[in-house]
py3Dmol code that shows the C-alpha trace and the ligand (Angstrom):
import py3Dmol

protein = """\
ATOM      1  CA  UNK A   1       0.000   0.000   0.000  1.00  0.00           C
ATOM      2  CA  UNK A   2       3.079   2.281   0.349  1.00  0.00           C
ATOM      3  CA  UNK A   3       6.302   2.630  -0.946  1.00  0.00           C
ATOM      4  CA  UNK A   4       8.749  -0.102   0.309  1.00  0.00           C
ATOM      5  CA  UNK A   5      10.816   1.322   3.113  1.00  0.00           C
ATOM      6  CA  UNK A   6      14.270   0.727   3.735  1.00  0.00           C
ATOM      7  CA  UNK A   7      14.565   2.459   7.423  1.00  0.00           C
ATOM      8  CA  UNK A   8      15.939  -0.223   9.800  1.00  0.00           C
ATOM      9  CA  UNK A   9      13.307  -2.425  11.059  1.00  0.00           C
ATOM     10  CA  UNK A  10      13.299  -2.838  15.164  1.00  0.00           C
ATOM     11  CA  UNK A  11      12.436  -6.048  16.558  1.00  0.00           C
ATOM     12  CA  UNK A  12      10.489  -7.034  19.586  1.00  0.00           C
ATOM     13  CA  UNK A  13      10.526  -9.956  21.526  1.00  0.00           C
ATOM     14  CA  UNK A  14       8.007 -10.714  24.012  1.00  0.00           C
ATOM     15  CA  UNK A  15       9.880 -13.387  25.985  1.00  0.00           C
ATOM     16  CA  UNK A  16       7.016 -14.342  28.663  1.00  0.00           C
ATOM     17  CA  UNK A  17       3.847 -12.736  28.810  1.00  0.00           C
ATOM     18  CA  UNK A  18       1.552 -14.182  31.516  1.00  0.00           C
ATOM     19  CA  UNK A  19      -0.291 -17.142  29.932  1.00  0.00           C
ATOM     20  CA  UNK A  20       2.063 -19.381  28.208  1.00  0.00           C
ATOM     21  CA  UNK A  21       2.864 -22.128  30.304  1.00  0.00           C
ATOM     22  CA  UNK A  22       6.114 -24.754  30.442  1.00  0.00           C
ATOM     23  CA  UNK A  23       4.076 -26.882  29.502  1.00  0.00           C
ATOM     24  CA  UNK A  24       2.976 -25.226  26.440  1.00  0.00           C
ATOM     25  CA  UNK A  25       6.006 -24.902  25.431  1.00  0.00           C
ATOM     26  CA  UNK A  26       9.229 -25.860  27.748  1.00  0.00           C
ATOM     27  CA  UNK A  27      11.071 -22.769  26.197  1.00  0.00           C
ATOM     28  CA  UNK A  28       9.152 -19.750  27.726  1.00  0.00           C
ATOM     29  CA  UNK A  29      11.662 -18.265  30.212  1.00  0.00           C
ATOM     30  CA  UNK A  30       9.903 -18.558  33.099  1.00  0.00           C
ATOM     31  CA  UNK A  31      12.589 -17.785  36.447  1.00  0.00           C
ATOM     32  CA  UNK A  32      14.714 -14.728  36.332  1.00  0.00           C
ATOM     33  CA  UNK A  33      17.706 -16.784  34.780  1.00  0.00           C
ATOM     34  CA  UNK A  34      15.992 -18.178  32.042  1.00  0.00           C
ATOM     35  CA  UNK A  35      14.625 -14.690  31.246  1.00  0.00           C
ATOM     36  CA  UNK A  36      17.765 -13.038  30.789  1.00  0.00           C
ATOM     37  CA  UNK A  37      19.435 -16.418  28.726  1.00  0.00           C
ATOM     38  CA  UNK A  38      16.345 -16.099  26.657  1.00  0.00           C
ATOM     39  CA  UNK A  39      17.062 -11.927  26.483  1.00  0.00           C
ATOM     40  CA  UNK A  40      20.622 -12.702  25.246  1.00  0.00           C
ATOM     41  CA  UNK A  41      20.102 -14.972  22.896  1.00  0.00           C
ATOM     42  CA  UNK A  42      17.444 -13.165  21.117  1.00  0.00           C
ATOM     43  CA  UNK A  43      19.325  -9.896  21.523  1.00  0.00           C
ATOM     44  CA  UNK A  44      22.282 -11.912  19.754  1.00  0.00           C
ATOM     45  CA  UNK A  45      19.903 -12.766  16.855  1.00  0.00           C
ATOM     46  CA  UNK A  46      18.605  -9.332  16.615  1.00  0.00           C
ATOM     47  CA  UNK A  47      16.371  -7.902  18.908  1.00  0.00           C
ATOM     48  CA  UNK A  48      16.632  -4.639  20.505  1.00  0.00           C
ATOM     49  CA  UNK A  49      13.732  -4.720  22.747  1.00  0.00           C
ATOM     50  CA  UNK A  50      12.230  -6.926  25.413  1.00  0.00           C
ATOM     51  CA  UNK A  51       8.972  -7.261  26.464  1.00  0.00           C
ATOM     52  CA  UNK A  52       8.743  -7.885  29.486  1.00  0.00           C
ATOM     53  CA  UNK A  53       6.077  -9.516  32.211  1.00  0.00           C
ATOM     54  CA  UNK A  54       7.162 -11.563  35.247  1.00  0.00           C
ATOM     55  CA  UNK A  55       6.047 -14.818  37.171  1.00  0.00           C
ATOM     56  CA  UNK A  56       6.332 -16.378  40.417  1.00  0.00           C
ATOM     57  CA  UNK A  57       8.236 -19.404  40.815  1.00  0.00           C
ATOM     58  CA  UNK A  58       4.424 -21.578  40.202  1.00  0.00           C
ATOM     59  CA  UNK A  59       4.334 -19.990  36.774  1.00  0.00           C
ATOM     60  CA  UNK A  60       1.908 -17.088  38.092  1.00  0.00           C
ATOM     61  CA  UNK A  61       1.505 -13.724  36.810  1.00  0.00           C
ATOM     62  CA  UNK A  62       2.609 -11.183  39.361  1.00  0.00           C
ATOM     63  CA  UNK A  63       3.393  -7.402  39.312  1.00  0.00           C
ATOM     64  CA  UNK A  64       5.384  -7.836  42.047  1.00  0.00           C
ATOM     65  CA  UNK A  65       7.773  -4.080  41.911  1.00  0.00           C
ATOM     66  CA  UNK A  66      10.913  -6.662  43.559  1.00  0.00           C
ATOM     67  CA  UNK A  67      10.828  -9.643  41.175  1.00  0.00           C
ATOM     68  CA  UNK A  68      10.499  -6.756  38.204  1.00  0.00           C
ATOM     69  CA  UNK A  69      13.729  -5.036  39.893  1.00  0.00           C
ATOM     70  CA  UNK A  70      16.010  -8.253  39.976  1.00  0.00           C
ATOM     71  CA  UNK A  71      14.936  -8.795  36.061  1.00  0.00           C
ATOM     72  CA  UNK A  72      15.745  -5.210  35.425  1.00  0.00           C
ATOM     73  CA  UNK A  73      19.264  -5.599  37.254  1.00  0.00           C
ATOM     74  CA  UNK A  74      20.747  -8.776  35.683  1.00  0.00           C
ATOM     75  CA  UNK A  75      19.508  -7.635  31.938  1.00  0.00           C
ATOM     76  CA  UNK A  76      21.281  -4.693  32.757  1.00  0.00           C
ATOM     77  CA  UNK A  77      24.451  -6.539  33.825  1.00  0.00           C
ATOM     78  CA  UNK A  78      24.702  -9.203  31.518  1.00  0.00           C
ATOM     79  CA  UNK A  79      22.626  -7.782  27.940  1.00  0.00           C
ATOM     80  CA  UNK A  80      23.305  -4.092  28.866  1.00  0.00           C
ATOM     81  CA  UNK A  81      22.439  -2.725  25.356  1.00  0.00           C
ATOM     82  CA  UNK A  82      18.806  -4.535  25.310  1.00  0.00           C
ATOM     83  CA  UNK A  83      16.059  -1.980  25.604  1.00  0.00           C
ATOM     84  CA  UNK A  84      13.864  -2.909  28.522  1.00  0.00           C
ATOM     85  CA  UNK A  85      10.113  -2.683  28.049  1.00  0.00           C
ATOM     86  CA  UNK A  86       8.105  -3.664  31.047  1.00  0.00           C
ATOM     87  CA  UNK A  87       4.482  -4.630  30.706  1.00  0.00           C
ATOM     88  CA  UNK A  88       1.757  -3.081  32.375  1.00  0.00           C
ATOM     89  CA  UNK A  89      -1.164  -5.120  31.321  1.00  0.00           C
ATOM     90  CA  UNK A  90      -3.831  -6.450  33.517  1.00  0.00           C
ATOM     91  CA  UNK A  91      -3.741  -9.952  33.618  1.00  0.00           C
ATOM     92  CA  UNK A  92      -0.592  -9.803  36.631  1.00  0.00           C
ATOM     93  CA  UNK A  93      -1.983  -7.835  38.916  1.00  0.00           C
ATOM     94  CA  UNK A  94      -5.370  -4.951  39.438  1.00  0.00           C
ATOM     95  CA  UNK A  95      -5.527  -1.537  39.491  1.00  0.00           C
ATOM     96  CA  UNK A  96      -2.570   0.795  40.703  1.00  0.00           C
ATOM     97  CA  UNK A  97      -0.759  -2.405  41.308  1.00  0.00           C
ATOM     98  CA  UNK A  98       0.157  -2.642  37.424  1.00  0.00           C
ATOM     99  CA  UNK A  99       2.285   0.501  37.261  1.00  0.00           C
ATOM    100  CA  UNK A 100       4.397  -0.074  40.272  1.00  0.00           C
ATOM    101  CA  UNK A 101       7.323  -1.283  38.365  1.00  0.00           C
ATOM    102  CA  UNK A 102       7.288   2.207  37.132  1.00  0.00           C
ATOM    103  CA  UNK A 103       9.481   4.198  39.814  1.00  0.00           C
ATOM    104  CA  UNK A 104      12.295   1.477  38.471  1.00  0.00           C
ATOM    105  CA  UNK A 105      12.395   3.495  35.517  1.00  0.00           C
ATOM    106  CA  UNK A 106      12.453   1.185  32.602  1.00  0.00           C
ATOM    107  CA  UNK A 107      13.330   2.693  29.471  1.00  0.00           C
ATOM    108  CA  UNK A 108       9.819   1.562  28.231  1.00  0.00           C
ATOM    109  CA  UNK A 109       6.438   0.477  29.166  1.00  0.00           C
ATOM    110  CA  UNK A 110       3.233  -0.638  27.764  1.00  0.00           C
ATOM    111  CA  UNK A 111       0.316   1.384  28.392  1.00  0.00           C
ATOM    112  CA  UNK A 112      -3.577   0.225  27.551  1.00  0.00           C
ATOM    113  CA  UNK A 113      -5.762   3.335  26.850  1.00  0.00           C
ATOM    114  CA  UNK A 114      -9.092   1.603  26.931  1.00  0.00           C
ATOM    115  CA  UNK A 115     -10.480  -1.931  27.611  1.00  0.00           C
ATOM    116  CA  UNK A 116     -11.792  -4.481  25.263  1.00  0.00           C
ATOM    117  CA  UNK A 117     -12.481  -8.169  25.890  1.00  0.00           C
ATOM    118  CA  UNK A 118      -9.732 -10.854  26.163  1.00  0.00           C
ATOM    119  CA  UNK A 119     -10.395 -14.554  25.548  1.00  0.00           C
ATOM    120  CA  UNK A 120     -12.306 -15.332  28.885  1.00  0.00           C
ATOM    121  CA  UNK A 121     -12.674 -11.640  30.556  1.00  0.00           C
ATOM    122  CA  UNK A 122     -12.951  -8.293  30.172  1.00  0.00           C
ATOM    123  CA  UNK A 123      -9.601  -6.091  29.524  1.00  0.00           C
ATOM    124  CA  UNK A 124     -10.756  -3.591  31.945  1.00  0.00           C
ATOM    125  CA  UNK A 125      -8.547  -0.143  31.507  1.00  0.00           C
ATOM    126  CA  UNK A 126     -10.833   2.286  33.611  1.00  0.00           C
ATOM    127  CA  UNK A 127     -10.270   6.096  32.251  1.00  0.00           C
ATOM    128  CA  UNK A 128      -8.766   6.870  35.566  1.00  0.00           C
ATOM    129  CA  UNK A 129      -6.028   4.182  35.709  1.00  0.00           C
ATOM    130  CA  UNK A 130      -5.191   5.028  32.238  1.00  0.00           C
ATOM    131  CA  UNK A 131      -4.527   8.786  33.052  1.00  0.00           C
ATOM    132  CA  UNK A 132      -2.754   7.576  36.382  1.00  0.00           C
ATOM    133  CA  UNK A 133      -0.599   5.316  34.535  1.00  0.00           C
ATOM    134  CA  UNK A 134       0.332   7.503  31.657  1.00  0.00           C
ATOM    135  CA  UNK A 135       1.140  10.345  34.340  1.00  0.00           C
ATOM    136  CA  UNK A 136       3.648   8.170  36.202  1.00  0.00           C
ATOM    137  CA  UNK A 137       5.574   7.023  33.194  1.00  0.00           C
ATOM    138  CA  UNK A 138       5.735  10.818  32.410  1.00  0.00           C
ATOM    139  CA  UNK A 139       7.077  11.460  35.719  1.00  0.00           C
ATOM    140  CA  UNK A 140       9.616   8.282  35.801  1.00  0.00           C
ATOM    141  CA  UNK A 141      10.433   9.614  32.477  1.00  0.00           C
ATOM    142  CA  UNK A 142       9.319   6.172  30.653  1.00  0.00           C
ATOM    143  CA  UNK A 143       8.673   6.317  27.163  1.00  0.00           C
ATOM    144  CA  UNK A 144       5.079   4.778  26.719  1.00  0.00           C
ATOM    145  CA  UNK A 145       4.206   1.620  24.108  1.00  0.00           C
ATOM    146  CA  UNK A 146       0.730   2.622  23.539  1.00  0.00           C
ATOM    147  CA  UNK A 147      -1.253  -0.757  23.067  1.00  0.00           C
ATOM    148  CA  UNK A 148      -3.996  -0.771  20.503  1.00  0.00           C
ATOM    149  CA  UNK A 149      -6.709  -3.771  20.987  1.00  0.00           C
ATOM    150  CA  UNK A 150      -9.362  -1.590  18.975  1.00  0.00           C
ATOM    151  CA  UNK A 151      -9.100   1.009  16.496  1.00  0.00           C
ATOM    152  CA  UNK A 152     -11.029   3.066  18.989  1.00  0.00           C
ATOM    153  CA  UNK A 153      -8.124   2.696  20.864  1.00  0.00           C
ATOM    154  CA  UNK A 154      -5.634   4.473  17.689  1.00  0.00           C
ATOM    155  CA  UNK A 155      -7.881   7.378  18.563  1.00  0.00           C
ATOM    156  CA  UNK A 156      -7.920   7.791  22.169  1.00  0.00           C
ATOM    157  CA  UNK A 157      -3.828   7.489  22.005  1.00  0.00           C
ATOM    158  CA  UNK A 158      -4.237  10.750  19.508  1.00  0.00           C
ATOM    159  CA  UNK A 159      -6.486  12.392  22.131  1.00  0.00           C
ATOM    160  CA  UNK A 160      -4.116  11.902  25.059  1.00  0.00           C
ATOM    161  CA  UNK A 161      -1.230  13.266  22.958  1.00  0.00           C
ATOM    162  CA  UNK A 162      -3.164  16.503  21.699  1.00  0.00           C
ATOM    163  CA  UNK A 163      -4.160  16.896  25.382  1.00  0.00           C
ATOM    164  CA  UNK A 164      -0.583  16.646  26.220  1.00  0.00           C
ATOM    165  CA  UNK A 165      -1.452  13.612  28.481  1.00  0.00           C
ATOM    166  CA  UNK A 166       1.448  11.628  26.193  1.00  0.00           C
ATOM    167  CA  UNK A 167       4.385  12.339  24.739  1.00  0.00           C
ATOM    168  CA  UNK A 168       4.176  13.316  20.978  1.00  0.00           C
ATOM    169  CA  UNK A 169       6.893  10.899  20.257  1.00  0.00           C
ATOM    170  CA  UNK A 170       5.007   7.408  21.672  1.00  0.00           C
ATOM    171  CA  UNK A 171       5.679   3.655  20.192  1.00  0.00           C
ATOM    172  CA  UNK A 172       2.216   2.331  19.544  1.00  0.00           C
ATOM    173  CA  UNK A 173       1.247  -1.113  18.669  1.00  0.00           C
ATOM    174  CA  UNK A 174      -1.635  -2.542  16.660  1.00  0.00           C
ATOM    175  CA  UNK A 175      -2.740  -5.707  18.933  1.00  0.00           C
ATOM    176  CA  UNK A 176      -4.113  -8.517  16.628  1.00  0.00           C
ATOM    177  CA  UNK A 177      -5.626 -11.683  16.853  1.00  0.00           C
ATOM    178  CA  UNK A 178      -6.842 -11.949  20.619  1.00  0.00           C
ATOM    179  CA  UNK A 179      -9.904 -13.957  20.697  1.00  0.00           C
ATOM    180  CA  UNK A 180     -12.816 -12.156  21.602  1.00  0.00           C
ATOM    181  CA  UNK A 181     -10.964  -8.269  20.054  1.00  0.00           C
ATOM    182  CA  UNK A 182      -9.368  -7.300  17.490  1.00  0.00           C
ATOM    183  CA  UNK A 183      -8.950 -10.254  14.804  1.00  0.00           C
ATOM    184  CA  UNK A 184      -6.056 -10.595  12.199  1.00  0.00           C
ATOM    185  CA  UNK A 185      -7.492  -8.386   9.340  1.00  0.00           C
ATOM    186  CA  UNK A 186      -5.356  -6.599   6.290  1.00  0.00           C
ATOM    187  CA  UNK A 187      -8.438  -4.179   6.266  1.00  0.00           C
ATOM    188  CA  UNK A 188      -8.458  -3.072   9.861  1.00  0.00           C
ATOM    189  CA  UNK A 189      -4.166  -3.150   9.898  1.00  0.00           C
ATOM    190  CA  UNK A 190      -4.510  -0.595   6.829  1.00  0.00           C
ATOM    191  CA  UNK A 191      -6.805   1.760   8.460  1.00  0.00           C
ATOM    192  CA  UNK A 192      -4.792   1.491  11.588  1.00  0.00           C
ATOM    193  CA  UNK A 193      -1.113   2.689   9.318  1.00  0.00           C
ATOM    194  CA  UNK A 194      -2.693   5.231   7.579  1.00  0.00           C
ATOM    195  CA  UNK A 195      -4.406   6.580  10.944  1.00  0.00           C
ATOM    196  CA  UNK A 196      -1.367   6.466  13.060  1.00  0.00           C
ATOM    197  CA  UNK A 197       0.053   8.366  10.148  1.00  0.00           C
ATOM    198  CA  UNK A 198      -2.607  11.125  10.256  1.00  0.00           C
ATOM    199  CA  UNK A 199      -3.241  11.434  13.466  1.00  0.00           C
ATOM    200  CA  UNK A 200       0.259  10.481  15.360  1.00  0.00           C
ATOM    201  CA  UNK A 201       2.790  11.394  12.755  1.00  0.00           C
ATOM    202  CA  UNK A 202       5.235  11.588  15.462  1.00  0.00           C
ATOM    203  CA  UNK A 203       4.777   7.951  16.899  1.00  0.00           C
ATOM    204  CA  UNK A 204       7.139   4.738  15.898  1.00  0.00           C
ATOM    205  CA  UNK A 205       4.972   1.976  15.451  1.00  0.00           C
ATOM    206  CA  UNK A 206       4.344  -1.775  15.125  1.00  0.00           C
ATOM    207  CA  UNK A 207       1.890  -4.449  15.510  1.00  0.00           C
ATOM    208  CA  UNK A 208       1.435  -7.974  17.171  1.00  0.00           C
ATOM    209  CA  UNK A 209       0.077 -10.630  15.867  1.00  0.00           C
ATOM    210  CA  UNK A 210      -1.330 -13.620  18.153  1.00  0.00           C
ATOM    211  CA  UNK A 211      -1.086 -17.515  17.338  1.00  0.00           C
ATOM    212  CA  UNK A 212      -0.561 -18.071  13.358  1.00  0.00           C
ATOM    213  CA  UNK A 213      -0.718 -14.626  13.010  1.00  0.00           C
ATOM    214  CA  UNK A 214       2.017 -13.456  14.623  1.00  0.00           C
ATOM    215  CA  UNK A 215       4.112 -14.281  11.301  1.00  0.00           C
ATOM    216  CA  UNK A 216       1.660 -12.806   9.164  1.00  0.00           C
ATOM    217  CA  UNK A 217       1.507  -9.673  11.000  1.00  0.00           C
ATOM    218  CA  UNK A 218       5.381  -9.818  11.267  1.00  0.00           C
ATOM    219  CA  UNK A 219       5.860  -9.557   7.185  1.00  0.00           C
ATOM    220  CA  UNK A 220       2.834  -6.672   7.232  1.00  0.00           C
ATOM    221  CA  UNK A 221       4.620  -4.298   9.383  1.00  0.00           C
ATOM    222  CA  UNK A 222       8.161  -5.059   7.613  1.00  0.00           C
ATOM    223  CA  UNK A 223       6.709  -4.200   4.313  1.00  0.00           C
ATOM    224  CA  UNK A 224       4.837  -1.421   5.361  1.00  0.00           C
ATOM    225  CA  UNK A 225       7.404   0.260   7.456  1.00  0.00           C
ATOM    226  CA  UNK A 226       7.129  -0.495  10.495  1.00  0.00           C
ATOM    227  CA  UNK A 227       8.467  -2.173  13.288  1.00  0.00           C
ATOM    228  CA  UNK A 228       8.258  -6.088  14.406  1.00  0.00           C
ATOM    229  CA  UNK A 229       7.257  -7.995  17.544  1.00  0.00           C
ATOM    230  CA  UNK A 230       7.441 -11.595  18.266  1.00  0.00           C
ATOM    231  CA  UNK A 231       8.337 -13.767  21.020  1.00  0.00           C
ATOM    232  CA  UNK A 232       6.912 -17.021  22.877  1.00  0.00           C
ATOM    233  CA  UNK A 233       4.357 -14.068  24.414  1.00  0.00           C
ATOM    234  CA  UNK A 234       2.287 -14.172  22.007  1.00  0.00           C
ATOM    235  CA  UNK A 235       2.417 -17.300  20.223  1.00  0.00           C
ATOM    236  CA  UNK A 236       4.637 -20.612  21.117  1.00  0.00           C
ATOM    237  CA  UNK A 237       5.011 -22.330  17.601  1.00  0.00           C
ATOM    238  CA  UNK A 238       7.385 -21.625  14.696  1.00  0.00           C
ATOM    239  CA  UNK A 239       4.563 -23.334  12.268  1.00  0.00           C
ATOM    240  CA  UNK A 240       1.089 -24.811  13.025  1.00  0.00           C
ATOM    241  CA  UNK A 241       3.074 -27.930  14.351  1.00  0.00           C
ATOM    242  CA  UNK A 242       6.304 -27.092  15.336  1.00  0.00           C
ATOM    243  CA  UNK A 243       6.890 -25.528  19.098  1.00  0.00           C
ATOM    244  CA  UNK A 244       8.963 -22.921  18.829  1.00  0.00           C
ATOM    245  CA  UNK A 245      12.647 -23.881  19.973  1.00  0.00           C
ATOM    246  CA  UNK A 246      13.298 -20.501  21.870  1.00  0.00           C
ATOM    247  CA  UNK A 247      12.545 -16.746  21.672  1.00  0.00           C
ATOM    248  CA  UNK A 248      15.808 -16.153  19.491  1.00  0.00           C
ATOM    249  CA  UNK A 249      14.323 -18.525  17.067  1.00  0.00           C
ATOM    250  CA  UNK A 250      10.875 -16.519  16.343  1.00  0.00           C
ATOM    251  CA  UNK A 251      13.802 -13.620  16.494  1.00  0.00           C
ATOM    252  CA  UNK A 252      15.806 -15.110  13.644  1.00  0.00           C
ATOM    253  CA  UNK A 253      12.560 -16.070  11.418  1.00  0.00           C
ATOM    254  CA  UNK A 254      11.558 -11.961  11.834  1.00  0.00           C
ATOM    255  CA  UNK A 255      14.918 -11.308  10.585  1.00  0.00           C
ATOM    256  CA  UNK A 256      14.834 -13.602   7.894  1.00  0.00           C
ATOM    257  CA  UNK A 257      12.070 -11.441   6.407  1.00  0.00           C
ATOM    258  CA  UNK A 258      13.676  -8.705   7.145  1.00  0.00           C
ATOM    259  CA  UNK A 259      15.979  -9.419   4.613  1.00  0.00           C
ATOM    260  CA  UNK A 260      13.490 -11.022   1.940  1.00  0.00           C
ATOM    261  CA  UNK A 261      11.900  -7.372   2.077  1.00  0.00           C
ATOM    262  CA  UNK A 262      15.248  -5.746   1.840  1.00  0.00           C
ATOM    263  CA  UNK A 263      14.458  -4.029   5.410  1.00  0.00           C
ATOM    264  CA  UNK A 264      17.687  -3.725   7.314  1.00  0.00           C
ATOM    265  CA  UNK A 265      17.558  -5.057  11.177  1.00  0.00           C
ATOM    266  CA  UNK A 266      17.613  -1.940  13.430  1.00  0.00           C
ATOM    267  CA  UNK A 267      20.849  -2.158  15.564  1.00  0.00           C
ATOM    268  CA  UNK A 268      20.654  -0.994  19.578  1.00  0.00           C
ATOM    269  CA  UNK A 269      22.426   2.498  18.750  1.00  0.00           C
ATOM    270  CA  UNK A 270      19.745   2.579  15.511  1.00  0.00           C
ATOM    271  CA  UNK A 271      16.618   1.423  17.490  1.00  0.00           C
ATOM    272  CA  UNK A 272      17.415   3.701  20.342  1.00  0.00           C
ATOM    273  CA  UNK A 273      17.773   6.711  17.527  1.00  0.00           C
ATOM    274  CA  UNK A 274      14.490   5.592  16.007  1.00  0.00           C
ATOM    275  CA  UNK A 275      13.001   6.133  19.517  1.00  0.00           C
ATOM    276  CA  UNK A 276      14.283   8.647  20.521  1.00  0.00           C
ATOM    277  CA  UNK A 277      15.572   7.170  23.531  1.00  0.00           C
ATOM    278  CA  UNK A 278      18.280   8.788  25.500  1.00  0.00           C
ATOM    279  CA  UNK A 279      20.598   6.035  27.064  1.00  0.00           C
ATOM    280  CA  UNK A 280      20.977   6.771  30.484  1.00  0.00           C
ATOM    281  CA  UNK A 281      22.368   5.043  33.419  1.00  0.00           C
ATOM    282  CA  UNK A 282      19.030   3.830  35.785  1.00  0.00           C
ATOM    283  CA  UNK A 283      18.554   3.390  39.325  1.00  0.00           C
TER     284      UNK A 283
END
"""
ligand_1 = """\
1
MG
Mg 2.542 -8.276 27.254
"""
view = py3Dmol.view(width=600, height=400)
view.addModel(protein, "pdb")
view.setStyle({"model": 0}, {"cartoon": {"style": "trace"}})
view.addModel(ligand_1, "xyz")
view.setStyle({"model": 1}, {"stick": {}})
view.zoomTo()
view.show()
């Protein structure tokens, strides 16, 4: 639909999320150990960000600020140049509890800025915790990854940056293929480039797909300019039969068509130019 780009393309991973299980797949990086093996390897085979949620030792969701703090640290000591995105989403904790991560000043974080249904509940992102989340990343000074479940959603990120509630300059992603939301349509995904481009021309942007999608959604974005995310988060198989060996290996299969669409892999220097982000030393 546009002209092919050729700006370097950054990639994503998602390395946990909260609902993949060992025992759907035996590679999601569950502990703090395996996260940051999983970090490094798919840093070493090209990704510049990591998406980040974290679990008890039973596999749990949490939002626990501590366990968060102890990821934060070792990916900073041992895959320093990774760009840290924690998640704020509501299946690992309620409320306030979501954003309390945020005084640890990651260099990114998701933000929700309305709710939608999820496969077996409602996504509930009240107006309120939306504002009170966006204000404390503004105040930690972390840049926000506005998550998009609805197109409605495209829109109420361009309200809250006219209102000056968020920064011009935010990373949004197009969320598709959760059951019960938004599905995995070229239609919708075209509506949502060309209104991010009239409406946010100052955001970076991507888009997730979930299950089989995630690779379709994956070669969208590349030839359409923008950026990539993958990971075990969102789906656990390479193919519809295959479990997918480890996060570096849904890495490497993004950067494989990175290169059959002639789209350069983004570098950390590059990604952190693309975004604007200032590397700084955290505490
Ligand atoms: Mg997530």
């Amino acid at each position: 639909m546009s002209k092919p780009s050729t700006e370097p393309c950054i990639i994503c991973v998602a390395i946990t999320g909260s609902l993949p299980t060992k025992e759907n797949n035996p590679a999601v990086p569950i502990s703090i150990d395996e996260q940051v093996e999983s970090c490094q390897q798919s840093f070493e085979a090209g990704a510049t960000i990591a998406h980040c949620h974290v679990r008890n030792d039973d596999q749990s969701p949490t939002s626990d600020p501590d366990r968060f703090m102890r990821l934060k640290e070792n990916l900073e000591r041992h895959c320093p140049d990774m760009i840290i995105q924690f998640s704020t989403g509501g299946r690992s904790g309620a409320g306030r509890e979501r954003g309390g991560m945020l005084p640890l000043r990651p260099h990114m974080a998701s933000l929700s800025v309305g709710s939608c249904n999820f496969p077996t509940r409602v996504y509930e992102n009240s107006p309120e915790l939306v504002d009170w989340l966006a204000e404390e990343m503004r105040g930690y000074g972390v840049r926000p990854e506005v998550e998009a479940f609805d197109l409605g959603h495209v829109y109420q990120a361009a309200t809250m940056v006219e209102d000056g509630r968020l920064p011009s300059n935010i990373h949004i992603q197009f969320v598709m293929g959760v059951k019960n939301a938004m599905p995995v349509d070229r239609e919708a995904f075209e509506f949502f480039v060309r209104t991010r481009e009239r409406l946010l021309p100052g955001a970076t942007w991507c888009a997730a797909g979930i299950g089989a999608g995630q690779v379709v959604v994956n070669e969208w974005c590349i030839r359409e300019g923008g950026h990539v995310r993958t990971g075990l988060e969102d789906n656990v198989r390479l193919d519809r039969t295959t479990l997918a060996p480890s996060n570096a290996a849904l890495v490497e299969r993004a950067t494989g068509l990175c290169e059959r669409f002639d789209r350069p892999v983004a570098t950390a220097a590059e990604a952190r130019s693309i975004l604007k982000l200032k590397r700084r030393q955290t505490g």
